[in-house]
C-alpha positions as CSV (number, residue, x, y, z in Angstrom):
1,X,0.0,0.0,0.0
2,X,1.6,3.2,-1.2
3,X,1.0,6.4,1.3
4,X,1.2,9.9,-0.8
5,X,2.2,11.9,2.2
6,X,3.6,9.9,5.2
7,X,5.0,12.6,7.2
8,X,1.6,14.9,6.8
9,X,-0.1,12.0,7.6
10,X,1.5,11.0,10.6
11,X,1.8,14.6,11.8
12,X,-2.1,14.7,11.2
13,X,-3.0,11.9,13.3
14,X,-0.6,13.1,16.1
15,X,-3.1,16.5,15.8
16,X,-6.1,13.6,16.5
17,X,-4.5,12.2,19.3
18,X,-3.5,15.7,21.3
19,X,-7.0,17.1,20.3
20,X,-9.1,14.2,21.2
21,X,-7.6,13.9,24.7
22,X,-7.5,17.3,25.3
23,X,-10.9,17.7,24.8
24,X,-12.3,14.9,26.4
25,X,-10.7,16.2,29.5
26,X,-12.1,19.7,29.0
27,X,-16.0,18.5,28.1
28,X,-15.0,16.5,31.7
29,X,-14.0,19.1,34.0
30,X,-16.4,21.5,31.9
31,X,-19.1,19.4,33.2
32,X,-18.1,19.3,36.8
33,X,-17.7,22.6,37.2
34,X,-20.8,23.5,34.9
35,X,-18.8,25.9,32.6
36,X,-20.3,26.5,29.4
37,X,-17.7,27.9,28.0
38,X,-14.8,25.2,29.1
39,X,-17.1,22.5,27.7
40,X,-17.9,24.4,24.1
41,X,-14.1,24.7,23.8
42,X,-13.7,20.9,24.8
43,X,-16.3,20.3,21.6
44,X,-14.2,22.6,19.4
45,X,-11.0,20.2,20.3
46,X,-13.1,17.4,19.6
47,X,-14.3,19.1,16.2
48,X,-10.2,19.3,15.6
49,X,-9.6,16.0,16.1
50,X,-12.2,15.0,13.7
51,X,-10.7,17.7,11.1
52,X,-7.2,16.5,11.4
53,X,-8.2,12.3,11.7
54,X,-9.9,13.4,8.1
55,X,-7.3,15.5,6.8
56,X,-4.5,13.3,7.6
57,X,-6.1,10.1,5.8
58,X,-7.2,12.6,2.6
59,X,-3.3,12.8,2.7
60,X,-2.1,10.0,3.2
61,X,-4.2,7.5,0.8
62,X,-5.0,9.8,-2.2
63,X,-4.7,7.1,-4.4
64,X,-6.4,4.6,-2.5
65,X,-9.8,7.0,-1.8
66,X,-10.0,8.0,-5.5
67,X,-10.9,11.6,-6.3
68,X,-15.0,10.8,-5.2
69,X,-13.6,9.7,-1.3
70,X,-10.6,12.1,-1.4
71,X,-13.5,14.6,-1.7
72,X,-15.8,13.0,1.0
73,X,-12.8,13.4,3.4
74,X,-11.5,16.7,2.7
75,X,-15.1,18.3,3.3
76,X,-15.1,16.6,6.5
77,X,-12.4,18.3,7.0
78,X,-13.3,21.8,6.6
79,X,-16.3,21.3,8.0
80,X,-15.2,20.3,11.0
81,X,-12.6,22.4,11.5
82,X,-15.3,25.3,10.7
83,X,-17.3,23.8,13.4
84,X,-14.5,24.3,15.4
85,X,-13.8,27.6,14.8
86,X,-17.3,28.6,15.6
87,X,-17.1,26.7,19.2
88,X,-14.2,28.2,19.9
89,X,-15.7,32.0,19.3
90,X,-19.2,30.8,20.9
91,X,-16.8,29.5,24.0
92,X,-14.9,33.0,24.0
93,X,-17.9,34.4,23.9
94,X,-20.1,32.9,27.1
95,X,-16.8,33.5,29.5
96,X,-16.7,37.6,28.2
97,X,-19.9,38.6,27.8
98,X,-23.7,38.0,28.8
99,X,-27.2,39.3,28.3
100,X,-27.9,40.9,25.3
101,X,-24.8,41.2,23.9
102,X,-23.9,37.5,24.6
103,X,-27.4,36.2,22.7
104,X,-26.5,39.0,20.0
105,X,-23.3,37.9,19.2
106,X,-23.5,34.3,19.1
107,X,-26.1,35.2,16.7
108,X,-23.8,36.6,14.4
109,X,-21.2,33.4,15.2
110,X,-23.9,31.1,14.2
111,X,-24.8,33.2,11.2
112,X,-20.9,33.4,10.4
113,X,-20.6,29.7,10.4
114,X,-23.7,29.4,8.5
115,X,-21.8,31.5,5.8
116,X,-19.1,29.7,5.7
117,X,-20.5,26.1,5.3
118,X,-22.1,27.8,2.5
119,X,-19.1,29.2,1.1
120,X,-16.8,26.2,1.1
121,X,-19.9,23.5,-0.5
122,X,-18.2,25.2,-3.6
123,X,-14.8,26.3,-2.5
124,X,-11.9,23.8,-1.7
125,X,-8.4,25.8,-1.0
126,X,-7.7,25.6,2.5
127,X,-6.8,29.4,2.7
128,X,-10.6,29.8,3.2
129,X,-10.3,28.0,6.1
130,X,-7.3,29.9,7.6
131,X,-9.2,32.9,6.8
132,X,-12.5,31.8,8.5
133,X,-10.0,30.1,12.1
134,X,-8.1,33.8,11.8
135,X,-10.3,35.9,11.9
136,X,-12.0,33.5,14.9
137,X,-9.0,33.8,17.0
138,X,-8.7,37.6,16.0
139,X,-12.0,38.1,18.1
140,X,-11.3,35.6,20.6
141,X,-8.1,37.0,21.4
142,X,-9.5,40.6,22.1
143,X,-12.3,39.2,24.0
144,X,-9.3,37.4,26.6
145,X,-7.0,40.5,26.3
146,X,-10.2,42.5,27.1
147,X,-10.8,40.4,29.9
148,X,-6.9,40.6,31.0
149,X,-7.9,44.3,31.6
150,X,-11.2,44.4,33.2
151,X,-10.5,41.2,35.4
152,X,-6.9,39.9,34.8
153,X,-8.5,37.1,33.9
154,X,-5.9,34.4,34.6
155,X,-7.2,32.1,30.8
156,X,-5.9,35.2,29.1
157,X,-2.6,34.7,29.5
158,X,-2.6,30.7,28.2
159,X,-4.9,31.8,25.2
160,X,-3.1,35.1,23.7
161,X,-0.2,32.6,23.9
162,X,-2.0,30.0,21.9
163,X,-3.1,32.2,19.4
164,X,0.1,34.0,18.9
165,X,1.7,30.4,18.3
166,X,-1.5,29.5,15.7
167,X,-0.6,33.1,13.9
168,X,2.9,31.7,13.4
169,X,1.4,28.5,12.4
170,X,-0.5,29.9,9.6
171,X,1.7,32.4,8.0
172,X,4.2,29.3,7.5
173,X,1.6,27.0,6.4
174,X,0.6,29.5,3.9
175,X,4.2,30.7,3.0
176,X,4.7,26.8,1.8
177,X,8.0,26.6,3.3
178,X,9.1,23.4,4.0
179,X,12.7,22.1,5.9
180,X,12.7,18.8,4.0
181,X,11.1,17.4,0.7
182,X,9.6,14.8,3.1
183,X,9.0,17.7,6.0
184,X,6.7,20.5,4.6
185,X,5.0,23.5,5.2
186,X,1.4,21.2,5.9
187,X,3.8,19.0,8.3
188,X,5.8,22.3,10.1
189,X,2.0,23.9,10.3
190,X,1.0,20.6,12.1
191,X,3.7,20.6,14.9
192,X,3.4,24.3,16.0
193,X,-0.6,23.7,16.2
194,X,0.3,21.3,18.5
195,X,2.2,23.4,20.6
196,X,-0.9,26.0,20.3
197,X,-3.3,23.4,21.2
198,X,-1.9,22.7,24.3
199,X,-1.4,26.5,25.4
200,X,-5.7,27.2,24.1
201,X,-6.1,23.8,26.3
202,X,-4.0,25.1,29.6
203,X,-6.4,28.6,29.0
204,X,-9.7,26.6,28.1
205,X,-9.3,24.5,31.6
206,X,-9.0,28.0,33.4
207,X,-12.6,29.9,31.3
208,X,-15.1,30.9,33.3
209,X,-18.5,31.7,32.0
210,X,-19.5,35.7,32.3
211,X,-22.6,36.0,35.0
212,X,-25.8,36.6,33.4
């Protein structure tokens, strides 16, 4: 059995594994201390998981999946990491806000994921999906350095520091530079997520939802 991509493949799955536990333990503790919040982001890990399990076959067995599966796969993918995006924000936005304002805006999150599961049904490049995670972490990381301010919130910290590392992330995924043939942008982009999962994870674990 040939394998296209090993190394993005194998960097993929590693994603699943850190996500998947990650997440289980925050939808746990989320639960037992009734945080909304901690338990949407333990979704969004879970939603990650799924997007990188996906991704990392859709790279691994092109030829095997055929271009029918190879699609199946890679819309799973997006999808879920859009899904994830959008618990991340709603997440962000039970532990900063409430009333109003909180109903409000996860209106317009909903209605910004809504837009974007209909803008990628037609649209494959993955810089849609950067674009759609960025700007998520853009207003998730004002709402934490907003609560730094108000509150000294003590997630903020853990969760500028995960998004700064995700920034990085990105601009090399996107820039397409690679240290190897056989270690690439997609595989580089895979091991600093990991690095920014943990530090969203360390501030997820420490969210607390706003008082209504």
């Amino acid at each position: 059995m040939t394998i296209s991509e090993p190394m993005t493949m194998f960097t993929d799955y590693l994603v699943t594994l850190l996500a998947a536990s990650l997440g289980i333990h925050l939808i746990i503790e989320g639960k037992a201390r009734s945080t909304r919040s901690e338990i949407l982001w333990g979704w969004a890990f879970m939603a990650t998981a799924l997007g990188a399990l996906a991704g990392g076959t859709s790279h691994g067995f092109i030829e095997q999946l055929g271009e029918d599966g190879w699609d199946l796969l890679w819309r799973i993918t997006v999808y879920a990491i859009g899904t994830a995006s959008f618990l991340l924000l709603a997440g962000g936005l039970v532990a900063a806000l409430s009333g109003p304002w909180r109903r409000l805006l996860l209106l317009v999150a909903f209605v910004k994921f809504g837009g974007y599961l209909w803008w990628m049904a037609s649209h494959d490049d993955f810089r849609f999906v950067i674009n759609d995670y960025g700007s998520t972490m853009a207003v998730v990381l004002l709402l934490q350095l907003w609560q730094w301010w108000a509150r000294r919130a003590p997630s903020a910290p853990w969760v500028v520091g995960g998004i700064a590392v995700s920034f990085v992330a990105s601009l090399i995924q996107q820039s397409e530079f690679a240290l190897h043939q056989h270690f690439n942008h997609n595989d580089i982009f895979h091991v600093i997520q990991m690095l920014a999962l943990w530090l969203l994870y360390r501030g997820g674990r420490l969210l607390e939802d706003a008082g209504d």
